[in-house]
C-alpha positions in Angstrom: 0.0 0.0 0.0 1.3 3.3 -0.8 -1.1 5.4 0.4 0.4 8.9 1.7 -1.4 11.2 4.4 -0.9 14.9 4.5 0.2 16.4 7.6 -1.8 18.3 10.1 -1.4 22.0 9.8 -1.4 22.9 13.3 1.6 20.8 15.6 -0.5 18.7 18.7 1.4 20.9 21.2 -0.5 23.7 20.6 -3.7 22.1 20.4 -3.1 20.4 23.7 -2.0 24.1 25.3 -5.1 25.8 23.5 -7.3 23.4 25.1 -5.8 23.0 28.5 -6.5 27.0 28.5 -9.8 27.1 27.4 -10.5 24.3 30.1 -8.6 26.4 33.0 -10.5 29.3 31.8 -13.8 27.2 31.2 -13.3 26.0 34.7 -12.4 29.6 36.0 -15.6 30.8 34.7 -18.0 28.2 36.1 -16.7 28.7 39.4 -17.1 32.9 39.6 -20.5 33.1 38.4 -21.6 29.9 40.7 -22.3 30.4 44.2 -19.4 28.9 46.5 -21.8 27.0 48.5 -23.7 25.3 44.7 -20.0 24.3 43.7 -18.9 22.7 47.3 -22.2 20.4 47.5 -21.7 19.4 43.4 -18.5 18.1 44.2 -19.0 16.3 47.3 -22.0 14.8 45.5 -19.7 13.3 43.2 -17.2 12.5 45.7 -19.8 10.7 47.5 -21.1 9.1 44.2 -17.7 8.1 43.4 -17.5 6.3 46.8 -14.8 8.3 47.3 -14.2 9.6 51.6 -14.2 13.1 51.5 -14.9 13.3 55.7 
């Protein structure tokens, strides 16, 4: 088989930066415009879903 591919424009790096940033600033965002209080009791739902000890 001599089947050639063409390469990606953009390298993986800076995909993998561009959406580690948009997570950190997805994440960032979420958390300032929920209440403090909303975002402790979400994740120790989870924790406690996950059977995880959080206490």
């Amino acid at each position: 088989m001599n089947t050639k591919t063409a390469a990606i424009g953009i390298p993986s790096d800076i995909l993998g930066i561009a959406a580690a940033i948009a997570l950190g600033l997805g994440l960032l965002f979420v958390a300032g415009i929920s209440q403090s209080a909303a975002a402790h009791d979400a994740a120790h739902d989870v924790r406690h879903a996950m059977a995880f000890p959080c206490h």
